[in-house]
Structure formats: structure tokens, C-alpha cells
N, C-alpha and C positions, 0 to 999 in steps of 0.2 A: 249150593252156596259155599260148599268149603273146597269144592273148586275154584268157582270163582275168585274167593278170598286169596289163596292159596296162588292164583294167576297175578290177582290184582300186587300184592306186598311187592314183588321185583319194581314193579313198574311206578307204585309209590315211594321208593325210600327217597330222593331227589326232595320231594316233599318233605317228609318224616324229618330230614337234617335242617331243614328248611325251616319246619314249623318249631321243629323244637328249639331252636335258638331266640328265634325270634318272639315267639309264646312265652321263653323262659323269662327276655327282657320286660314283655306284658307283665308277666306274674311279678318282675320284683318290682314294677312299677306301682303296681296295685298294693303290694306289700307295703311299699312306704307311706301310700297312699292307707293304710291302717285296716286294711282290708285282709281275711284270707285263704284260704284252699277251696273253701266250699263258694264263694264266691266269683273264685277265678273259675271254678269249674261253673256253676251256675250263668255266669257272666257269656264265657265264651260259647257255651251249649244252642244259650238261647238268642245272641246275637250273633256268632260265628261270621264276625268280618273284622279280619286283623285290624285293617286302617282305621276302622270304623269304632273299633274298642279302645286305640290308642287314644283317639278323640275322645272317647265317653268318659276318659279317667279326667279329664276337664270339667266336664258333666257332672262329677259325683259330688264335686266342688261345693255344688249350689250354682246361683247368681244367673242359671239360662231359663227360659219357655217352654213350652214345650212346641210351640209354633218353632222357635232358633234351634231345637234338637231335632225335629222333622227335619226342615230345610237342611242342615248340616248332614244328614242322614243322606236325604237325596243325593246332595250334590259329591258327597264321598264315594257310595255307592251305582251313582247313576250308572255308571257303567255297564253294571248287571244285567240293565235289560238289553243290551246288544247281547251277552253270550248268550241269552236265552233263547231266541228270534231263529238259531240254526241249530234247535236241540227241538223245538215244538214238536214237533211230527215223533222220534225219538221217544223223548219222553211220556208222549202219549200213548207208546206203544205197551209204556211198563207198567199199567194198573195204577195201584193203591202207591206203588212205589214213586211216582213220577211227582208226588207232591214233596214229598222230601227231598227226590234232586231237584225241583225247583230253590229249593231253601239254601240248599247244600255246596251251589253251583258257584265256587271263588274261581280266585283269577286260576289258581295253579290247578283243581281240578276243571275247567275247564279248560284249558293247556291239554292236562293227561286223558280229557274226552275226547277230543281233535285229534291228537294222535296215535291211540293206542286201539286198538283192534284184541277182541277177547280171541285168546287161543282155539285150538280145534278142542272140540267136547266141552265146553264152555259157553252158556248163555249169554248174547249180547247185556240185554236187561242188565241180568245179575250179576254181569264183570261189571258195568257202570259203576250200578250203584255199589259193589264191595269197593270202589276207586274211594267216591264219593264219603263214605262211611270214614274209612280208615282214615284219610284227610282228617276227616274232623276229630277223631280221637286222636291225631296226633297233636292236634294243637290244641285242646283239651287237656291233654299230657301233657305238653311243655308250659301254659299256664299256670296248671298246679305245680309243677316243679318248680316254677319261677316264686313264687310264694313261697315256697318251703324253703328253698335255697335262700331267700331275700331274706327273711328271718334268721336265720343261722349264722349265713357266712354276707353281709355286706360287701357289694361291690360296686365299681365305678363300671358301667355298661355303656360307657361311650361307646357306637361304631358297632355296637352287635345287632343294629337295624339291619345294617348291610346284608345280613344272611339271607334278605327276602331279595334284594337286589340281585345277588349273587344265583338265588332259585330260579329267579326271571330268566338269566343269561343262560343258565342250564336246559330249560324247556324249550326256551328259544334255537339255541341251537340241537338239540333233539329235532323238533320239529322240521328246521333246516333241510339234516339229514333225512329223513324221514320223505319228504317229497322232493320232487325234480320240480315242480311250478313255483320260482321265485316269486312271482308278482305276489301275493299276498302280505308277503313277509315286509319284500319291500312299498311296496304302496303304503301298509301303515306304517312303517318306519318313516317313509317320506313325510306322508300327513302331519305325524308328529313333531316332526323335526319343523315341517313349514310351520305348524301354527305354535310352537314354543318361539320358533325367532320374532314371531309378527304380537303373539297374545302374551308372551313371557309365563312362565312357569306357575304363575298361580290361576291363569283362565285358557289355558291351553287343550285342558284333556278332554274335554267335551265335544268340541269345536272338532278334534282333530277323530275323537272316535263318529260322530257325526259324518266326516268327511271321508273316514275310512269305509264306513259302512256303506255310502252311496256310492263309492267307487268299486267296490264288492260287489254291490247290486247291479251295477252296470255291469260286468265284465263277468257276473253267474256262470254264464253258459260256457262261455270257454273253458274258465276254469275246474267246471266240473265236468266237465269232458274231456280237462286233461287228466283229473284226478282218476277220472272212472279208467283212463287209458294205462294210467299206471298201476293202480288196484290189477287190471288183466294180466299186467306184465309181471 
């Protein structure tokens, strides 16, 4: 494991700058929200979905259901069960471990799943899950930071959302590099793009990961025959 570990950090810090800015905005959101450290840290532990926690500081509020914090949950989240669908088999392979990458499985580490291959001497399994792990203590770390910071020094955090935007564009083009098979990249850039100009930005993303995914499904074979062709090379 402290191979693993020791493999995985290079390949996480993209994340690390990522989560911790964007964790630290959480934490001083929470902060003025009257909340703090141990709460950011309890909070993000046990829900660990960025988008998904900005949302719950609405939540702490009062005034919702818990039938309208489900459904908000879903439909925030829904996404998650498309990465999972091409990790099944994978993850099955890792034990006891394979429940916790279920859990663990956000957008950026699965990004750094899809691309990253564990070194020579180095267990597939145990470079995952060391990805998986650190991920999350990094935004466990910038949450409590963001609280601690929020308390002391007050600041206007307009624009520090961006740092997740900015993470995306990084993996993204990683990935780019990374393979010679465009069609994936581009097929879901297209879906998206088609169904933001027809659905507009707030009933878009589903529709379009939906569309991506069938379009994937159709065209499997090729593209993993182009992949396995590159793997040779």
C-alpha cells in the first residue's frame, strides 16, 4: 500500500489544487453558515459530493422534506451511476475494498480511474483505491481549512468556484493526451452541447449523459479494440 500511495500522489495533485480551493470556499460557506471544523469534516466524510454539499448548506436552513432533499440528491448526483456501469467488473475484482470505491467514485476520481494505469510493482486494486482515498482527504482538508480560514480572516470568495471548472479542463485534456481514439471525448462534448442549446442549462445534463452513454454503447467494440490496440503499442 505505501507503494501504491507513494504512485498514486503524482497523479492526484490536479485534484489536491482542485479540491482544496474549492473545499476551502465550502468550508467558509459553512462557516458563516455558524457551523464548524468538525462539521465540515463530518459533513464532507460522510456525503463526499462537492455539488451536492454546496446544495445541502440550503438544507441546513430548515424549510425542505426529506422526500425534496432525496429528489435534489438524485437529480444532482444522478450522474454517478453512469461512472459506475464501466468500473463493475473492476471493482468487483477488489474485495472488501470495492465498497468504498463505490462510495468514493466523483467526477475527478473517476477521470484519474479512466486514465491512469498503476506503475510496474504496483497492484492494480491498491493504486485505485490509494487515488480514491487521497481524493477524499483532500477535500476533507480544504473543508476544514475553509472554516478555520472563514473565522479568522473574512473574505469575499466570489469566482473561487471556478477551481473545479478549471480541474475539469485539466483531466480533460490529460485524457486527450492520453489516447489516440477522439470519438469518446468528442461524442460527449457534442451530446452536451446538443442538448444544452435544445434543453438549456438547467435540464441538459441528464438527457445529454443518457445520450452519451447509448452512443458509447453502440460503438463498444470498436473503441475498445482501438484502445486495446493502443495499450499494445
Amino acid at each position: 500500500m505505501k507503494k501504491a500511495f507513494r504512485a498514486a500522489f503524482p497523479v492526484t495533485v490536479p485534484v489536491l489544487l482542485g479540491y482544496l480551493f474549492v473545499g476551502l470556499a465550502f468550508g467558509v460557506l459553512l462557516r458563516q453558515g455558524g457551523y464548524g471544523p468538525l462539521w465540515a469534516a463530518g459533513m464532507s466524510a460522510a456525503v463526499y459530493a462537492g455539488s451536492m454539499q454546496f446544495v445541502m448548506l440550503n438544507f441546513l436552513g430548515g424549510g425542505f422534506s426529506l422526500v425534496q432533499v432525496a429528489l435534489m440528491t438524485l437529480a444532482v448526483n444522478f450522474r454517478h451511476l453512469f461512472y459506475g456501469l464501466s468500473f463493475t467488473e473492476r471493482f468487483r475484482q477488489m474485495g472488501k475494498k470495492r465498497w468504498y470505491m463505490i462510495y468514493a467514485l466523483t467526477d475527478e476520481t473517476y477521470s484519474l480511474l479512466c486514465s491512469q494505469r498503476a506503475p510496474e510493482g504496483v497492484e492494480q486494486g491498491q493504486f485505485f483505491f490509494a487515488i480514491a482515498l487521497l481524493d477524499e482527504l483532500y477535500w476533507i482538508a480544504g473543508a476544514v481549512l475553509g472554516t478555520v480560514v472563514g473565522g479568522l480572516l473574512p473574505f469575499d470568495t466570489t469566482g473561487i468556484d471556478f477551481a473545479m471548472t478549471a480541474l475539469f479542463i485539466v483531466i480533460a485534456v490529460e485524457q486527450w493526451q492520453a489516447y489516440k481514439s477522439r470519438f469518446p471525448a468528442l461524442w460527449g462534448a457534442g451530446c452536451a452541447l446538443a442538448c444544452l442549446l435544445l434543453l438549456g442549462p438547467d435540464k441538459f445534463l441528464i438527457p445529454a449523459l443518457l445520450l452519451a452513454v447509448l452512443g458509447l454503447l453502440a460503438c463498444s467494440r470498436p473503441i475498445v479494440k482501438k484502445l486495446g490496440e493502443e495499450g499494445e503499442q
